[in-house]
C-alpha positions as CSV (number, residue, x, y, z in Angstrom):
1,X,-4.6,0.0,15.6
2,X,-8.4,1.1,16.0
3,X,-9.5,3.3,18.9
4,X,-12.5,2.7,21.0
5,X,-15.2,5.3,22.1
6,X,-18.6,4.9,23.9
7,X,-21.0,7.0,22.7
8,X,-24.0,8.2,24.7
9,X,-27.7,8.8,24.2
10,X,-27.6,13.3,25.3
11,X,-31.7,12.3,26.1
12,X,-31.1,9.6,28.5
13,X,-28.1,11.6,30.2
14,X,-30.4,14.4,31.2
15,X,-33.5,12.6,32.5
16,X,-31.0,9.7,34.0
17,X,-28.2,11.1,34.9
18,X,-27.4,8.7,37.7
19,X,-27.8,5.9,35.9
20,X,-25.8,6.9,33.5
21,X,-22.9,6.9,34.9
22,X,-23.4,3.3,36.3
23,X,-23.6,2.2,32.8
24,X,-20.9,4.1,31.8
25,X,-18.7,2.6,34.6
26,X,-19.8,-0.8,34.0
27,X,-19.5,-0.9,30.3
28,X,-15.5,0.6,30.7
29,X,-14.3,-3.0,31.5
30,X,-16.1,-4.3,28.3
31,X,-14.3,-1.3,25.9
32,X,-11.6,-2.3,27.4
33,X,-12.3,-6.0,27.4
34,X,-12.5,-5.6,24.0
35,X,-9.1,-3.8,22.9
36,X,-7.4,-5.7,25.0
37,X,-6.9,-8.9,23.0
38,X,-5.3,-6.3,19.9
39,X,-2.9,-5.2,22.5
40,X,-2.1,-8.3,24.4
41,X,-1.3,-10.4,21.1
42,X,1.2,-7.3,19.9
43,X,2.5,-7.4,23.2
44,X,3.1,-11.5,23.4
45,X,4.2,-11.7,19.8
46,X,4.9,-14.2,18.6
47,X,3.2,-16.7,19.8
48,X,3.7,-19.2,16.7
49,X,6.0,-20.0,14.4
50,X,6.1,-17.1,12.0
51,X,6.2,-17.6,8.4
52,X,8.6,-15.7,6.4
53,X,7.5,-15.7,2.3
54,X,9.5,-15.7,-0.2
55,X,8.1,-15.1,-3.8
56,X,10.9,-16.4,-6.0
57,X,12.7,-20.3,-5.7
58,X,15.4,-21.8,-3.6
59,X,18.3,-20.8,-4.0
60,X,18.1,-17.1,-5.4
61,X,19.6,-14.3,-3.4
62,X,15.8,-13.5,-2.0
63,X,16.2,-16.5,-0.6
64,X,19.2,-16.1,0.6
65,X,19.0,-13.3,2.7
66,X,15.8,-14.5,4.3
67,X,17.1,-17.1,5.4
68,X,19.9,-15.4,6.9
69,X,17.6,-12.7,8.4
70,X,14.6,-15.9,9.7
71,X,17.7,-17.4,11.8
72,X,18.5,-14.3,13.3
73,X,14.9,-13.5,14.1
74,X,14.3,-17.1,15.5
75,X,17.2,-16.3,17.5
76,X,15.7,-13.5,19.4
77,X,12.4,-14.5,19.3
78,X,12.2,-17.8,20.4
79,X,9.8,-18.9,17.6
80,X,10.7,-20.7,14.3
81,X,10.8,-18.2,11.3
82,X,9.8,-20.7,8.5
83,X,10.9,-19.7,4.7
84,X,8.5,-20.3,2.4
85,X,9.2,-20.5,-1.0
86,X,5.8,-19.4,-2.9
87,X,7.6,-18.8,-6.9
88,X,6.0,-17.8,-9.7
89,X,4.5,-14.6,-11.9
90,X,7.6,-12.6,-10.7
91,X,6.8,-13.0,-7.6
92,X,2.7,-11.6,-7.5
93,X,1.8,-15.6,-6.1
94,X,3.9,-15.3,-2.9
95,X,3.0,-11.5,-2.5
96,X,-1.0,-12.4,-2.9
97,X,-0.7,-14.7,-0.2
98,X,1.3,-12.1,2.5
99,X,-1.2,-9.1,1.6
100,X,-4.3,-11.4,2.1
101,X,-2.9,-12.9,5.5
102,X,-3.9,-12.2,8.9
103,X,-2.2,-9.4,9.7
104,X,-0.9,-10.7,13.5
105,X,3.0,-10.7,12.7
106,X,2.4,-14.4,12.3
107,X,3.3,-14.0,8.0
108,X,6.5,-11.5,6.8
109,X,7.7,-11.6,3.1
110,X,11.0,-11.1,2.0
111,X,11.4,-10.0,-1.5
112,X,13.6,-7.8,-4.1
113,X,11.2,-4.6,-5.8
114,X,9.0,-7.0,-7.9
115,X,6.0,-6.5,-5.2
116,X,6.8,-3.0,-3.8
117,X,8.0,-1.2,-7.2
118,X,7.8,-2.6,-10.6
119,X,4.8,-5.0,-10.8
120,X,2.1,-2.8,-11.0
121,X,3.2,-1.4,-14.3
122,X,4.1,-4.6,-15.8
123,X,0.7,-6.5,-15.1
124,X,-2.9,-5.4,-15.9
125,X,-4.4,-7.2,-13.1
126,X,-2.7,-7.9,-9.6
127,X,-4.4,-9.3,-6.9
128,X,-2.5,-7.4,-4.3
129,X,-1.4,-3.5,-4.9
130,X,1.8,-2.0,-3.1
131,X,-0.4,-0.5,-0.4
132,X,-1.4,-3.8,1.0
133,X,2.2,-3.9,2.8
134,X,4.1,-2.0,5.1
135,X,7.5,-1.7,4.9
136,X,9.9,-3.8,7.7
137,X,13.1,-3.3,6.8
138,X,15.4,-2.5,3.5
139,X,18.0,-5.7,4.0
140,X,20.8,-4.9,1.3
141,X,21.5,-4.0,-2.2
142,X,23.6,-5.9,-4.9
143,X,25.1,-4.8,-8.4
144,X,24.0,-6.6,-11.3
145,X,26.0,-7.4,-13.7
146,X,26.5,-8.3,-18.0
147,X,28.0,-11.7,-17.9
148,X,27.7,-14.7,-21.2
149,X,28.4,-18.0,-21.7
150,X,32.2,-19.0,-21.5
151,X,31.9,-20.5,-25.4
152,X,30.6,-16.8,-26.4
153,X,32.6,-15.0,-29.0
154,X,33.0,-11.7,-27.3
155,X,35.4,-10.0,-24.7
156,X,34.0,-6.9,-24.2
157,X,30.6,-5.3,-24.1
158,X,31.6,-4.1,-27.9
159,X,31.8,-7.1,-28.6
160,X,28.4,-8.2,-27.6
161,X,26.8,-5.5,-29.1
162,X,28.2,-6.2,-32.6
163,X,27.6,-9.8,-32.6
164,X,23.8,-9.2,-31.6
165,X,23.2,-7.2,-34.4
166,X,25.0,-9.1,-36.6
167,X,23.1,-11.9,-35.4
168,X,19.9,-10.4,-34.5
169,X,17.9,-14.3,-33.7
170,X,21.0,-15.8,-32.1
171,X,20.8,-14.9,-28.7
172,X,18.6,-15.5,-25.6
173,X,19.3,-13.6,-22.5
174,X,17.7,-15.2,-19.3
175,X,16.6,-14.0,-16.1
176,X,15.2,-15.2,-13.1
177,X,10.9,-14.4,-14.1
178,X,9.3,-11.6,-16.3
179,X,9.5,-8.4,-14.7
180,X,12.1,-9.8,-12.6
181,X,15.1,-7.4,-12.0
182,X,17.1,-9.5,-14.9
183,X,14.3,-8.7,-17.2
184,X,14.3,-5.2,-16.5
185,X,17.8,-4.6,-16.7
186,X,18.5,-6.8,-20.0
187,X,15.7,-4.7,-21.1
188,X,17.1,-1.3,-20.4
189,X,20.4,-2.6,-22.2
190,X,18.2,-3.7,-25.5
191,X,16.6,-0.2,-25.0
192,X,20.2,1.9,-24.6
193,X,22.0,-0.5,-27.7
194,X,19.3,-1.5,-29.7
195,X,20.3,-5.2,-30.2
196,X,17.9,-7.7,-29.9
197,X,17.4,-10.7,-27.8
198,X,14.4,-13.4,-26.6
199,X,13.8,-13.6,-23.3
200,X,13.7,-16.6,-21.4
201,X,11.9,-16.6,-17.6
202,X,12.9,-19.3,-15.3
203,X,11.1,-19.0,-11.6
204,X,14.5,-18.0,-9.8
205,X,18.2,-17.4,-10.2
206,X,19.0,-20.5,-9.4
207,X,17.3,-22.3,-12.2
208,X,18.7,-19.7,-14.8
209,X,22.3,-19.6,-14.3
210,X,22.0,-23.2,-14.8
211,X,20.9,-22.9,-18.1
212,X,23.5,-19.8,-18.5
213,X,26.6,-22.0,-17.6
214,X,25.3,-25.0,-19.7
215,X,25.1,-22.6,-23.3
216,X,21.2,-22.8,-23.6
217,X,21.1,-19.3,-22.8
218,X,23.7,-16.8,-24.0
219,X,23.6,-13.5,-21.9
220,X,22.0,-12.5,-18.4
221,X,22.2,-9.4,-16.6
222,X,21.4,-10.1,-12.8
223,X,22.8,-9.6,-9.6
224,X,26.1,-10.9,-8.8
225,X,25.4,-13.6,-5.5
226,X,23.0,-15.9,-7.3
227,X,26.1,-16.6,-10.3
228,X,29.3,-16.4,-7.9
229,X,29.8,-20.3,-8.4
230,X,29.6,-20.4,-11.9
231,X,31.9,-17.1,-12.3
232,X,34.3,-18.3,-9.8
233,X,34.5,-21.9,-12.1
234,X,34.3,-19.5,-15.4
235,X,31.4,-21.6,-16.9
236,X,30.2,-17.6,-16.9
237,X,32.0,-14.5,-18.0
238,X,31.2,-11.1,-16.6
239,X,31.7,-8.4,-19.2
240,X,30.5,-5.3,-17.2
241,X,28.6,-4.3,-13.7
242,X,25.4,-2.3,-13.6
243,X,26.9,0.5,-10.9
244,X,28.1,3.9,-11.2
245,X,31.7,2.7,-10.1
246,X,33.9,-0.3,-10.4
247,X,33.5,-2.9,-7.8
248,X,36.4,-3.5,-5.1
249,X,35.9,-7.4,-5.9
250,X,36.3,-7.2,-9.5
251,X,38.4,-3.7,-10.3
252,X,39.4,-5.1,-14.1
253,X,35.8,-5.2,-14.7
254,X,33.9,-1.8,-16.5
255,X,31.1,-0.5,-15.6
256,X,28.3,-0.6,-18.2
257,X,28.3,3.4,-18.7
258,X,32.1,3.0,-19.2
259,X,31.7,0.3,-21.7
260,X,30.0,2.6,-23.9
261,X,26.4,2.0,-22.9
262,X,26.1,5.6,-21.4
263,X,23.7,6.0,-18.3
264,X,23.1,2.5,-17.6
265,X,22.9,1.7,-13.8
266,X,21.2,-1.5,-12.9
267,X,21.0,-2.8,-9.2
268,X,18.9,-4.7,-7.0
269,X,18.0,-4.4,-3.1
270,X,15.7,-6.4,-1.0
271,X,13.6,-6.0,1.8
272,X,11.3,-7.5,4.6
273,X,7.4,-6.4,4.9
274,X,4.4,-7.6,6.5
275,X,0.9,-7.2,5.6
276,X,-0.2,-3.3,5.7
277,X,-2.6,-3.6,9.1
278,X,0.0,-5.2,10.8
279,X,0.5,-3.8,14.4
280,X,3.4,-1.2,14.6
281,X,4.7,-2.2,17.5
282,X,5.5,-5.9,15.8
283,X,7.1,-3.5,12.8
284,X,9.3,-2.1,14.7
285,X,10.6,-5.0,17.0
286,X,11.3,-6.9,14.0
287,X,13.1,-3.8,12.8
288,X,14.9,-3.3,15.8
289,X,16.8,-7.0,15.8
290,X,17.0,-7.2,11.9
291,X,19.1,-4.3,12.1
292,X,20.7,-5.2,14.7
293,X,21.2,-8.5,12.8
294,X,22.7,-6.6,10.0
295,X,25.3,-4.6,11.8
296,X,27.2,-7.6,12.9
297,X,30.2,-8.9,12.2
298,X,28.9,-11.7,11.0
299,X,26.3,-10.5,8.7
300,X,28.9,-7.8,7.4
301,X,31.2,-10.2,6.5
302,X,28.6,-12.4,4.7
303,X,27.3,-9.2,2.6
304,X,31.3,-8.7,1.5
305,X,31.8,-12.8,0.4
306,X,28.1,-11.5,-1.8
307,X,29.5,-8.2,-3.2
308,X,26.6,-6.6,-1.3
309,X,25.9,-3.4,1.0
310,X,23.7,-3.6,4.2
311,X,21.4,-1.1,4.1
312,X,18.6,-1.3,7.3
313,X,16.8,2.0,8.6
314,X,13.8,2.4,10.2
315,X,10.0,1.1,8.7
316,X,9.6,4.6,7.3
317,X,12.8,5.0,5.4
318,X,11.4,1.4,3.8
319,X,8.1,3.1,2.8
320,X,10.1,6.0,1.3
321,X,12.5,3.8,-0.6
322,X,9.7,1.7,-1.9
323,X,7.6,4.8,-3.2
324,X,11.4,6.5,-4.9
325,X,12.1,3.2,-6.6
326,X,8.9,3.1,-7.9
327,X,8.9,6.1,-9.6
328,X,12.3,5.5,-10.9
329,X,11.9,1.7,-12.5
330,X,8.1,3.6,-13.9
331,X,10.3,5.7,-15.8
332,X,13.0,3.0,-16.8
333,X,9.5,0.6,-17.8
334,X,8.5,3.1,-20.2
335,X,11.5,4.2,-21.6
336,X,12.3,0.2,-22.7
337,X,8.7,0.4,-24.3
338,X,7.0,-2.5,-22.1
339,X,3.7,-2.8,-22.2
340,X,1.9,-4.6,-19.0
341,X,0.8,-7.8,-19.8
């Protein structure tokens, strides 16, 4: 990305003119010598396997989609895109490690708004800032939803809300890390109600809906893919979704707002990124076939069986979405009164 000049001495171009200009000649292969090796390794990318990040565990919807995405990319590259699962501190471990690699297009991350969004005003130190990436590609959103234990005593979100406060220590919600989007959004809902309920972290979706389905934990709000199995076996309940309307997959099912919990809206997307001084040619390429990826049949199909919506766009709609959904979950942050750890 960084241009070369030769600068000259304006004493030694008057009184040697001549030789000069054989200098300058000669020294124009080595400028360009030396941006070509920049421009060659954009242009032969990649020449590795590339490692595709994931900050949260196995399992999750994170993971989920970047897996989907790494085939796709492996099948029009010709490389292997590796997931690697890097879980813990919602998510600033894995994101450390993509905005301190090499920035070659040889490491990619795929995470939900923990890194871009919502981090940097739940933490007091971060190794990493926002900055340090640039935006890929925006990969698809998902509703989150109320849901309990089956052996709950409530039906409704009314329900809930009365037997929190009549039992103010008897419930723990659990989501999927602290400052997760589970934490956030069960946090909003003990902001909007004013019940009360301990929080338990686990380091992924797929560790807390275990917990969730066995009774250890009583209540989660978090996106609807990572708890489909235990909803479709009704070990979990849903009581209400986080979106402005009803869902098409679950039309007997309110919406927060409509349950009484006015203004609640609580979803979650996810997106690709690379580290920020990665060239832009690489961006875009990547771009170009995940979207392409995302507009199939295929991949539509397998956002429907989630309850998701593809979203895709170029690198800059990414950046723009990042910076809008950082000012809105800054808002939601202080509004629920959380102070950065």
């Amino acid at each position: 990305m960084g241009k070369y000049s030769i600068k000259t001495n304006s004493y030694s171009f008057l009184l040697h003119c001549g030789r000069w200009l054989r200098v300058s000649v000669c020294a124009l292969p080595c400028a360009m010598t030396f941006a070509l090796p920049a421009t060659a390794l954009a242009q032969a990318w990649p020449q590795r396997p590339v490692r595709v990040v994931v900050p949260w565990a196995p399992g999750g919807i994170t993971d989920v989609l970047a897996r989907l995405t790494a085939e796709r990319l492996a099948q029009s590259f010709g490389q292997p895109f590796i997931v690697d699962n890097r879980a813990g501190v919602a998510g600033n471990i894995g994101a450390e490690l993509v905005a301190r690699a090499t920035p070659d297009g040889h490491t990619l991350m795929g995470t939900n708004p923990g890194a871009f969004a919502t981090n940097q005003f739940l933490y007091q130190k971060m190794n990493y800032k926002p900055a340090d990436f640039a935006g890929v590609i925006l990969l698809g959103q998902f509703p989150n939803a109320l849901m309990v234990y089956r052996d709950l005593p409530v039906k409704t979100v009314g329900d809930l809300i009365g037997y929190a406060k009549k039992n103010p220590t008897a419930l723990n919600g659990a989501s999927s890390g602290s400052g997760s989007s589970g934490h956030l959004s069960l946090e909003m809902f003990k902001a909007l109600t004013g019940v009360q309920m301990q929080n338990v972290f686990y380091k992924g979706a797929a560790l807390s809906k275990i917990d969730l389905a066995a009774g250890r934990v009583q209540v989660a709000i978090d996106n609807i893919p990572g708890y489909l199995s235990e909803l479709t076996s009704g070990t979990v309940r849903m009581l209400a979704v986080g979106t402005k309307s009803r869902l098409p997959g679950w039309p007997d099912i309110p919406t927060l707002d409509e349950a009484g919990v006015k203004g609640y809206e609580s979803s979650v997307w996810y997106a690709m990124a690379a580290p920020r001084a990665t060239a832009a040619n690489i961006v875009r390429r990547i771009n170009e076939v995940a979207g392409n990826a995302l507009r199939t049949p295929q991949m539509q199909e397998r956002f429907k069986q989630l309850h998701g919506i593809p979203m895709g766009g170029t690198p800059e709609d990414a950046n723009r979405y990042f910076a809008e959904e950082t000012q809105r979950w800054k808002t939601i942050i202080a509004a629920a009164g959380i102070k950065p750890e």
